[in-house]
N, CA, C and O atoms as a Tripos MOL2 file, in Angstrom:
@<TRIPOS>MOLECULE
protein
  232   231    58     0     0
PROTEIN
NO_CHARGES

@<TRIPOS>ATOM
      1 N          85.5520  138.0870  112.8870 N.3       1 UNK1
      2 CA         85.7690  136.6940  113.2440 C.3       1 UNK1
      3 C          85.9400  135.8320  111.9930 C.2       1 UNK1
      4 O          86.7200  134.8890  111.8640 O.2       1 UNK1
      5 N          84.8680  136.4330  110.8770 N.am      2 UNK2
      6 CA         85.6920  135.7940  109.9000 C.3       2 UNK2
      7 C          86.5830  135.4120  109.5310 C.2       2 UNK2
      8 O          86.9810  134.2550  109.6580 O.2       2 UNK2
      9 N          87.2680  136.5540  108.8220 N.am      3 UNK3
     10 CA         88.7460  136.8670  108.7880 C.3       3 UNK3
     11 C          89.8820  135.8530  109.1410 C.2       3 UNK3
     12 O          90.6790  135.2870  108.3930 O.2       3 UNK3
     13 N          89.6760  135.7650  110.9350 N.am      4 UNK4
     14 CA         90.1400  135.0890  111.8000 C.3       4 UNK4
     15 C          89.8460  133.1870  111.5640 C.2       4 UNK4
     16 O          90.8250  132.4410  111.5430 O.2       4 UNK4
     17 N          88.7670  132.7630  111.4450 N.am      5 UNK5
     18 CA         88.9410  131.4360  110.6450 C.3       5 UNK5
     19 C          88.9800  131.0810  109.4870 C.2       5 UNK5
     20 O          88.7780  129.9720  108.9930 O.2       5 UNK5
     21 N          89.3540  132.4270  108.8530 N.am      6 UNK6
     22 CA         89.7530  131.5430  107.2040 C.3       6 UNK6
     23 C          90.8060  132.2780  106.9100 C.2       6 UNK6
     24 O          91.1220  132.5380  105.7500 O.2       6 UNK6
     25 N          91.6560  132.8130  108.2840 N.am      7 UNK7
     26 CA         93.3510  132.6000  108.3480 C.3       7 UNK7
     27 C          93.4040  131.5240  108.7850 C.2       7 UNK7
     28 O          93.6410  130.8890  107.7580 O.2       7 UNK7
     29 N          93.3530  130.7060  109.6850 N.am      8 UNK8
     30 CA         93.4170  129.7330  110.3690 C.3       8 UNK8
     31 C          93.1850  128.7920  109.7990 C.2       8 UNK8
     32 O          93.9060  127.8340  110.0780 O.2       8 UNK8
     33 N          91.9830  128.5560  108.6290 N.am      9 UNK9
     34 CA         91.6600  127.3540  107.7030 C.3       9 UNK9
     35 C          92.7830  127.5550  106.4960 C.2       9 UNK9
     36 O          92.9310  126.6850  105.6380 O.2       9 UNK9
     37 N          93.4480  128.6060  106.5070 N.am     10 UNK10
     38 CA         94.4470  128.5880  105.5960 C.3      10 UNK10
     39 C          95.4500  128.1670  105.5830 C.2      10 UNK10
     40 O          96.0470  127.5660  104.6900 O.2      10 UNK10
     41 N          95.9350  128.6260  107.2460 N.am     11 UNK11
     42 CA         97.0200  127.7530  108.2780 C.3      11 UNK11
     43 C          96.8830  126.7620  107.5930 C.2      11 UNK11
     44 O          97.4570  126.3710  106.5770 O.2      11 UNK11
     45 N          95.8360  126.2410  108.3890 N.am     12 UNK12
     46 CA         95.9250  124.4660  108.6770 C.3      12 UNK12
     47 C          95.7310  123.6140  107.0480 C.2      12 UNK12
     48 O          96.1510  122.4650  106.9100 O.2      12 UNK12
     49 N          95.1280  124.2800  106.0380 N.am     13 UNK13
     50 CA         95.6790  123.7770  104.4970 C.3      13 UNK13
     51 C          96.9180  123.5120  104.0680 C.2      13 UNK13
     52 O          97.2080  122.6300  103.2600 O.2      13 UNK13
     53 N          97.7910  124.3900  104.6840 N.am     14 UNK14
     54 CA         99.1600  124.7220  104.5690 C.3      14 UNK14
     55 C         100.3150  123.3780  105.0590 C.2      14 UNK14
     56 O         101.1440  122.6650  104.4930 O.2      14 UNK14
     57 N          99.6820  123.5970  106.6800 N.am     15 UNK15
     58 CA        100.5850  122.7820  107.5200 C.3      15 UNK15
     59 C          99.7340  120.9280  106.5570 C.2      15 UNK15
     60 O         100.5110  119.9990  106.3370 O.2      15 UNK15
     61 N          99.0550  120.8660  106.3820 N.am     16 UNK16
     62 CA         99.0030  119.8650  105.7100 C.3      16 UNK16
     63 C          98.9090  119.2900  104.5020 C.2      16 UNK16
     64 O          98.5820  118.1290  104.2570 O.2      16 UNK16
     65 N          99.2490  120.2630  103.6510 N.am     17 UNK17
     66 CA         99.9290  120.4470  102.1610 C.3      17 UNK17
     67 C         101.4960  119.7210  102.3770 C.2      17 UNK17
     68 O         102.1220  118.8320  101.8000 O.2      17 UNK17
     69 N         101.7400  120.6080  103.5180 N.am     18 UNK18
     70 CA        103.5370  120.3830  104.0110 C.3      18 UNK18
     71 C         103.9180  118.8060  104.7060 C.2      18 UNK18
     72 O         104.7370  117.9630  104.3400 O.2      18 UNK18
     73 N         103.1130  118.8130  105.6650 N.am     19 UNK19
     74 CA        102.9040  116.8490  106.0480 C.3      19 UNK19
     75 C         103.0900  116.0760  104.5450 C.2      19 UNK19
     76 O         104.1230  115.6360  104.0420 O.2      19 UNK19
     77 N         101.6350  116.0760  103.9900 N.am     20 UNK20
     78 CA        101.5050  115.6550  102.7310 C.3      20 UNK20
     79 C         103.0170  115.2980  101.4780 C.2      20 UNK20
     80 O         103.1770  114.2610  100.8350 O.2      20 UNK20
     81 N         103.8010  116.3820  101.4760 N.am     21 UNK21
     82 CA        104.7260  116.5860  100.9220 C.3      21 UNK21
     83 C         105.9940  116.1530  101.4200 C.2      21 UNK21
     84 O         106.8360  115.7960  100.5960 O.2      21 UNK21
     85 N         106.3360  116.1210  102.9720 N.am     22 UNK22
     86 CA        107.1600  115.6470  103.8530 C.3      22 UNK22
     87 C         106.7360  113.9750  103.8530 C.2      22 UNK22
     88 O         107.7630  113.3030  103.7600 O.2      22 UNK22
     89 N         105.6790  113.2570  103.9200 N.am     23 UNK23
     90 CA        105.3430  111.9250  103.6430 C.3      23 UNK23
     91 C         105.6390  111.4450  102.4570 C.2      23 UNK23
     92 O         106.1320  110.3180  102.4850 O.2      23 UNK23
     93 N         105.4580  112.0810  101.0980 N.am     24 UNK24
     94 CA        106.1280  111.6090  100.3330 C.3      24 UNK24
     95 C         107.5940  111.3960   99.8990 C.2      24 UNK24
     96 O         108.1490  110.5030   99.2600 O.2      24 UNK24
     97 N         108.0760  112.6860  100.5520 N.am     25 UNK25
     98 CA        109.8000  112.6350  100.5140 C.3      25 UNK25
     99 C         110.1100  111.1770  101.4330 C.2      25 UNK25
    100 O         110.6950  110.1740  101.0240 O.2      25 UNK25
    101 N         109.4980  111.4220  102.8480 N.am     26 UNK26
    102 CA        109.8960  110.2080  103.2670 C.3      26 UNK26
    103 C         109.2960  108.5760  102.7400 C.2      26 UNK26
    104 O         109.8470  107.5190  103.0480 O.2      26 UNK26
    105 N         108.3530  108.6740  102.0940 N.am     27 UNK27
    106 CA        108.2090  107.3350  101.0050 C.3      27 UNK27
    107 C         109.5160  106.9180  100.0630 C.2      27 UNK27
    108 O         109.9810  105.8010   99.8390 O.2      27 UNK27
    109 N         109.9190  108.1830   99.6130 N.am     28 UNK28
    110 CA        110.4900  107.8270   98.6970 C.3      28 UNK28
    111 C         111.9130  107.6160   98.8950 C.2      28 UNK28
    112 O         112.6800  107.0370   98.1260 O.2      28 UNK28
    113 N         112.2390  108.2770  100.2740 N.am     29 UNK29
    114 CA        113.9680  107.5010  100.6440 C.3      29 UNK29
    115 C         114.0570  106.1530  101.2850 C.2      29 UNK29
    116 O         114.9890  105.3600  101.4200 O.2      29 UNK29
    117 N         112.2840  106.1330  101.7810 N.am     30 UNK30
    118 CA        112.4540  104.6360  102.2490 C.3      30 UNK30
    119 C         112.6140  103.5820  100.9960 C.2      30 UNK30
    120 O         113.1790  102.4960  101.1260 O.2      30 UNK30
    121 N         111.9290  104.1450   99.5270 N.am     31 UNK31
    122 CA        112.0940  103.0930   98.8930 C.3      31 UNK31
    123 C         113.1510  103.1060   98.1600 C.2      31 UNK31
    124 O         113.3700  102.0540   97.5600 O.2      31 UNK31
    125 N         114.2950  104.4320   97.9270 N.am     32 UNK32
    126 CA        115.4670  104.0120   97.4540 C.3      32 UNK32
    127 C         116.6410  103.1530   98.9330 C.2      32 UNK32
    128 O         117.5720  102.3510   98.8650 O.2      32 UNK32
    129 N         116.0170  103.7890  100.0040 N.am     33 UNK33
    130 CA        116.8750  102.6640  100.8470 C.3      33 UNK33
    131 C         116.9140  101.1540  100.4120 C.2      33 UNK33
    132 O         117.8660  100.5230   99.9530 O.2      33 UNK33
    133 N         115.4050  100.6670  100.7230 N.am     34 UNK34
    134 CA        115.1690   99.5670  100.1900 C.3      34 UNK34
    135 C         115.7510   98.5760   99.0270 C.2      34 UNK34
    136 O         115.9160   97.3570   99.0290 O.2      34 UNK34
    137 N         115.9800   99.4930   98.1120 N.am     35 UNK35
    138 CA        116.6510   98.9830   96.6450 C.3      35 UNK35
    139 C         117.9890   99.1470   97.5800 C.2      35 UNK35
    140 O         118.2830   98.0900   98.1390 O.2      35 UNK35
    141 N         118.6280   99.9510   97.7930 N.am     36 UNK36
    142 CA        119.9500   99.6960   98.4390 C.3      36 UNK36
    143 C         120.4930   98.3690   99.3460 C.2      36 UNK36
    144 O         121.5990   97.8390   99.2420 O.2      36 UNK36
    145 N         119.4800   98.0150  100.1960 N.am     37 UNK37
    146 CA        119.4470   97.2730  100.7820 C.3      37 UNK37
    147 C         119.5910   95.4760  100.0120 C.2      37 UNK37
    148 O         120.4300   94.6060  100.2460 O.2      37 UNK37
    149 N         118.3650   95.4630   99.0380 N.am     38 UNK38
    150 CA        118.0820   94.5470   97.8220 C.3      38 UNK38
    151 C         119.8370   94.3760   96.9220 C.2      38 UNK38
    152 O         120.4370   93.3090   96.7840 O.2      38 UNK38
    153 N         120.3370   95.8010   96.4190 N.am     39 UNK39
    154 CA        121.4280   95.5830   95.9050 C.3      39 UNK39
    155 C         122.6790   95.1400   96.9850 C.2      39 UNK39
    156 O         123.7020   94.6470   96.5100 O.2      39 UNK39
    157 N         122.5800   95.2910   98.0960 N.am     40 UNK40
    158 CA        123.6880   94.9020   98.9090 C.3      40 UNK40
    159 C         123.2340   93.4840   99.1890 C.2      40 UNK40
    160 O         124.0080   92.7180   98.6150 O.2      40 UNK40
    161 N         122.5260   92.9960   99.6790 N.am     41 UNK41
    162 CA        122.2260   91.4570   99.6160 C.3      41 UNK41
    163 C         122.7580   90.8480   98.2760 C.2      41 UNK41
    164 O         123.6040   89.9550   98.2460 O.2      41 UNK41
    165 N         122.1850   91.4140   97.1710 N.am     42 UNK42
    166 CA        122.5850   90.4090   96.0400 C.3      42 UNK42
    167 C         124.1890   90.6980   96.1360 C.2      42 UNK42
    168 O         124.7340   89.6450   96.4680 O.2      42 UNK42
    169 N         124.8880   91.4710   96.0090 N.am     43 UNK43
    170 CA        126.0230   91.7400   96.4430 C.3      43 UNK43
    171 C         127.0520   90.8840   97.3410 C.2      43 UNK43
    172 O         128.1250   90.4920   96.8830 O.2      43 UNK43
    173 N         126.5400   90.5730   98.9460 N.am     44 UNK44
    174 CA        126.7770   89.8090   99.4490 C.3      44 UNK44
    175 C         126.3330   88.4020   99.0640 C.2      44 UNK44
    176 O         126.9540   87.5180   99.6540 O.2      44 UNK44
    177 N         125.2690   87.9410   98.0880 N.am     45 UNK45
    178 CA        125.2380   86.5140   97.8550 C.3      45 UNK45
    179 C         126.3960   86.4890   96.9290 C.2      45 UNK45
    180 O         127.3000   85.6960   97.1910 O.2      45 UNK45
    181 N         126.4580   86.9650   96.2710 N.am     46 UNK46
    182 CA        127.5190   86.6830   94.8420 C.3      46 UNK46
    183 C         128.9630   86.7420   95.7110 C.2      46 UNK46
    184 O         129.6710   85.7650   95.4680 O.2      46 UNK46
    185 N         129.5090   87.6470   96.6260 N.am     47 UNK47
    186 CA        130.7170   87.8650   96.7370 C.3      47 UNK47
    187 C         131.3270   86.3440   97.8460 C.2      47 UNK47
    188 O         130.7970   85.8260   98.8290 O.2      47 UNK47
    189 N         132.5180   86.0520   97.1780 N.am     48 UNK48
    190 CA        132.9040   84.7200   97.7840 C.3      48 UNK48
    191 C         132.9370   85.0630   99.4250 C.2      48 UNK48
    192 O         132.6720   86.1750   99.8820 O.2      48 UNK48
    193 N         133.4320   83.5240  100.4710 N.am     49 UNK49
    194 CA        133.2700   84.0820  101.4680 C.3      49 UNK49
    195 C         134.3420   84.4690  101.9170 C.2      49 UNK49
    196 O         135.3020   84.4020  101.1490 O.2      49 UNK49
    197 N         134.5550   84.9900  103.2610 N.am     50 UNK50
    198 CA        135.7890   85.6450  103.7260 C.3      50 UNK50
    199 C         135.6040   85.1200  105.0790 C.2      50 UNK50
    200 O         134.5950   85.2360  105.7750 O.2      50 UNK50
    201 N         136.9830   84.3750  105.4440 N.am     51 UNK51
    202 CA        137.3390   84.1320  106.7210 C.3      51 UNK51
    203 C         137.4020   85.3900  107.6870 C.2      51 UNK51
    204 O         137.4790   86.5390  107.2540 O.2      51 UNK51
    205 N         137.3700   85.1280  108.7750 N.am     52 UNK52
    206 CA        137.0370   86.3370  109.4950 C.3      52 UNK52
    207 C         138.6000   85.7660  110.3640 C.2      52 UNK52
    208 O         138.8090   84.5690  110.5570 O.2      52 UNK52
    209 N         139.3220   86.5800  110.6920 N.am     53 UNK53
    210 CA        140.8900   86.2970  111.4830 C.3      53 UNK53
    211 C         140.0380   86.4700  112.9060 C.2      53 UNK53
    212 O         140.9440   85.8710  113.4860 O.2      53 UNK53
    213 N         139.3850   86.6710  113.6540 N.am     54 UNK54
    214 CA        139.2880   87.2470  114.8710 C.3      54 UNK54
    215 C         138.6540   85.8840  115.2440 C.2      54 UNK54
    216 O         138.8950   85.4470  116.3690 O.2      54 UNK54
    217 N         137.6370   84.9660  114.1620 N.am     55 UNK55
    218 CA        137.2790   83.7810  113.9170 C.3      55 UNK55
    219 C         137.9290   82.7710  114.8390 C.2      55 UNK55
    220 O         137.6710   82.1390  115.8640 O.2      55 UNK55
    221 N         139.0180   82.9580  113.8520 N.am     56 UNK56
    222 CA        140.2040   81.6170  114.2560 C.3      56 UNK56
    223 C         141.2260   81.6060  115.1380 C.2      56 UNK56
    224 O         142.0870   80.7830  115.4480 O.2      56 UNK56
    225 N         140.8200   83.1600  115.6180 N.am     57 UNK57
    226 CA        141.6960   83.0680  116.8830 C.3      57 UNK57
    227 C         141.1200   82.7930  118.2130 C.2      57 UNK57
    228 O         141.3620   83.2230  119.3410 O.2      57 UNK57
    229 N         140.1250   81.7830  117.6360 N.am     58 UNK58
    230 CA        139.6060   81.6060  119.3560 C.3      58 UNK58
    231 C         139.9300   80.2170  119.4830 C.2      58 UNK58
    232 O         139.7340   79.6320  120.5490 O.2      58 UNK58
@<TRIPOS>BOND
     1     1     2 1
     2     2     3 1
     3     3     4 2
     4     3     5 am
     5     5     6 1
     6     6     7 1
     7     7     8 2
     8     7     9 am
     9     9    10 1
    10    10    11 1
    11    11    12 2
    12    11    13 am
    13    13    14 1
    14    14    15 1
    15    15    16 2
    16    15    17 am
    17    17    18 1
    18    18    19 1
    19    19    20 2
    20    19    21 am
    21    21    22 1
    22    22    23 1
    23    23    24 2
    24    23    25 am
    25    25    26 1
    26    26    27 1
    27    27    28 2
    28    27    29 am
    29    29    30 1
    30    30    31 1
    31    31    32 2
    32    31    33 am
    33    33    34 1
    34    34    35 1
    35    35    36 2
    36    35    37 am
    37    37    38 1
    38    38    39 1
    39    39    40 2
    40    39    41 am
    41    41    42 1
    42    42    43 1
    43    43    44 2
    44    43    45 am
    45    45    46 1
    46    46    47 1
    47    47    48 2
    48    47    49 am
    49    49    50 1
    50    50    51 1
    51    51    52 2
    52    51    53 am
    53    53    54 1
    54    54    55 1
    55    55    56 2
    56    55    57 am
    57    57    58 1
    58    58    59 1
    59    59    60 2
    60    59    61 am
    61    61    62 1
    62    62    63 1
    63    63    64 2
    64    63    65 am
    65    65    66 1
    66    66    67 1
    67    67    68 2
    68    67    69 am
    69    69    70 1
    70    70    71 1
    71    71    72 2
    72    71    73 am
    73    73    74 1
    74    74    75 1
    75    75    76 2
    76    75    77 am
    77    77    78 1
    78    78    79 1
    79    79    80 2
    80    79    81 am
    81    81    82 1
    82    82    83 1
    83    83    84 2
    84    83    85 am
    85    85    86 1
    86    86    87 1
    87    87    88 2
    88    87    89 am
    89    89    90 1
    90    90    91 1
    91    91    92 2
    92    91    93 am
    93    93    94 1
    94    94    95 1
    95    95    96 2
    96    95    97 am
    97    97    98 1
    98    98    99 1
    99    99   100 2
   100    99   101 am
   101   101   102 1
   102   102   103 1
   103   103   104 2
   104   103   105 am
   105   105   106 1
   106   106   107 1
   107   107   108 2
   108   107   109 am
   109   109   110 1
   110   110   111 1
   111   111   112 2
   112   111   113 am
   113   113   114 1
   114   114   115 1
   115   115   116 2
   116   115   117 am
   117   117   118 1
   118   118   119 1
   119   119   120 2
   120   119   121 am
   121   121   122 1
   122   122   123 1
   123   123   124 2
   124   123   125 am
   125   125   126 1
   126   126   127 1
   127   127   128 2
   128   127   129 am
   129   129   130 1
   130   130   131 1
   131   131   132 2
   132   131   133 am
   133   133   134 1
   134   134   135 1
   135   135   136 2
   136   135   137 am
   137   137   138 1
   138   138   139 1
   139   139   140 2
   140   139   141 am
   141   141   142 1
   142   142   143 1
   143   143   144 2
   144   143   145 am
   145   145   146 1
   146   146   147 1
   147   147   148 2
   148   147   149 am
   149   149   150 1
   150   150   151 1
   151   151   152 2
   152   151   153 am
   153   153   154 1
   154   154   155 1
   155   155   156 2
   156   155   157 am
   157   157   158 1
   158   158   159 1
   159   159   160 2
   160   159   161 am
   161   161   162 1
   162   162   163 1
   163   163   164 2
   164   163   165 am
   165   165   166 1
   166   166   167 1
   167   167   168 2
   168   167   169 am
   169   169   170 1
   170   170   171 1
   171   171   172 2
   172   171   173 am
   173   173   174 1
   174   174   175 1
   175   175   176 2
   176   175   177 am
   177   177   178 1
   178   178   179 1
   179   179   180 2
   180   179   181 am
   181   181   182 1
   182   182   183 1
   183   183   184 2
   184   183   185 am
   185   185   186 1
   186   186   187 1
   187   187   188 2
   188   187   189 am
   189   189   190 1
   190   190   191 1
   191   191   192 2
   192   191   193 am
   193   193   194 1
   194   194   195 1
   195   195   196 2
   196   195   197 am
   197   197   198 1
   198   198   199 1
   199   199   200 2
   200   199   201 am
   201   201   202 1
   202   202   203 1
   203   203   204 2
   204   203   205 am
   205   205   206 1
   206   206   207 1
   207   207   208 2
   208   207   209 am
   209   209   210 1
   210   210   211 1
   211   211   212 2
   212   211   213 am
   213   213   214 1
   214   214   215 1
   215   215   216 2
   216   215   217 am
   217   217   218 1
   218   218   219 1
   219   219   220 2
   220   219   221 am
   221   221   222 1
   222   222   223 1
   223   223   224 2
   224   223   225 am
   225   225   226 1
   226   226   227 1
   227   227   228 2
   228   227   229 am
   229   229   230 1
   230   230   231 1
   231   231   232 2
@<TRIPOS>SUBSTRUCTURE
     1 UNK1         2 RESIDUE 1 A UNK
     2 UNK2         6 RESIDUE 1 A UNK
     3 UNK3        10 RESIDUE 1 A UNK
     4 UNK4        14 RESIDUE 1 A UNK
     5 UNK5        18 RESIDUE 1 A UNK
     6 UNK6        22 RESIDUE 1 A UNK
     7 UNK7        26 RESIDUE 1 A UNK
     8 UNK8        30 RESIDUE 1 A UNK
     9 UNK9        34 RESIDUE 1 A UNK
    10 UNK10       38 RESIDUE 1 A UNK
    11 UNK11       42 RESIDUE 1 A UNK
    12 UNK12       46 RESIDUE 1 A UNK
    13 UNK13       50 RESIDUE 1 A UNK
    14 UNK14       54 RESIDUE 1 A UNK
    15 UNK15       58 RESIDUE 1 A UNK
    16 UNK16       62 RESIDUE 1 A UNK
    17 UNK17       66 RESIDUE 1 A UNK
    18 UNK18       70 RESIDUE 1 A UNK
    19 UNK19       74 RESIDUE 1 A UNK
    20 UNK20       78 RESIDUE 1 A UNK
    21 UNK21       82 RESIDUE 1 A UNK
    22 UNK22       86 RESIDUE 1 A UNK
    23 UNK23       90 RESIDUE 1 A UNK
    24 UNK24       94 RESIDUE 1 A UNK
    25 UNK25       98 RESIDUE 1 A UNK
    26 UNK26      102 RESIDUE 1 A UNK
    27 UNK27      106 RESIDUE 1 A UNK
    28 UNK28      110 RESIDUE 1 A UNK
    29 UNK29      114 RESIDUE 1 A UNK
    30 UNK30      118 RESIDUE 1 A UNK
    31 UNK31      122 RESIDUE 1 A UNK
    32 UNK32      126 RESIDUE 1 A UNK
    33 UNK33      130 RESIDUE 1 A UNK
    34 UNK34      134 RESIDUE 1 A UNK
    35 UNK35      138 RESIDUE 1 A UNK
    36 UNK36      142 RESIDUE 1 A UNK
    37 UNK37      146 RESIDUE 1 A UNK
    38 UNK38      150 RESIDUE 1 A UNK
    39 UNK39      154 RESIDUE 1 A UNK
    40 UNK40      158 RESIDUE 1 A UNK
    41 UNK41      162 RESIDUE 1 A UNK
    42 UNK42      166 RESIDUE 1 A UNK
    43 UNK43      170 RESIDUE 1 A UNK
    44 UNK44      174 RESIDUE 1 A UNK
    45 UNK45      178 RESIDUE 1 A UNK
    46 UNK46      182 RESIDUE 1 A UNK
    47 UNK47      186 RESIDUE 1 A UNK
    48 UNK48      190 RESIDUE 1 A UNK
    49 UNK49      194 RESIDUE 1 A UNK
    50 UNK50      198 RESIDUE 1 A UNK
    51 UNK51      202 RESIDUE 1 A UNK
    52 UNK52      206 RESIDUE 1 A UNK
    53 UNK53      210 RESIDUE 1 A UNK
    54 UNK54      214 RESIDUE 1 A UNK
    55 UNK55      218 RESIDUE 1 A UNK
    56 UNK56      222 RESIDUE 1 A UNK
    57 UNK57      226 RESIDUE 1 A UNK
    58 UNK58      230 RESIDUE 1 A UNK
């Protein structure tokens, strides 16, 4: 029975080594999204404006 829970406590080290590691990947595309996001705003403040044709055809 040993054996048997310290496979299982090994498992479960594992599967949450892997969470652990999967949370940080996803930290870290959220925060280059973010900057993406930051650079497209400043982007759109700076860029002049643009009439929209679909606008003025109403």
């Amino acid at each position: 029975m040993e054996n048997h829970e310290r496979r299982a406590r090994d498992e479960a080290k594992e599967a949450v080594q892997k969470i652990r590691l999967e949370a940080e990947l996803l930290r870290s595309a959220i925060a280059e999204t973010r900057e993406r996001i930051e650079e497209s705003r400043q982007l759109l403040a700076r860029a002049s404006p643009v009439k929209c044709p679909l606008a003025e055809a109403h």
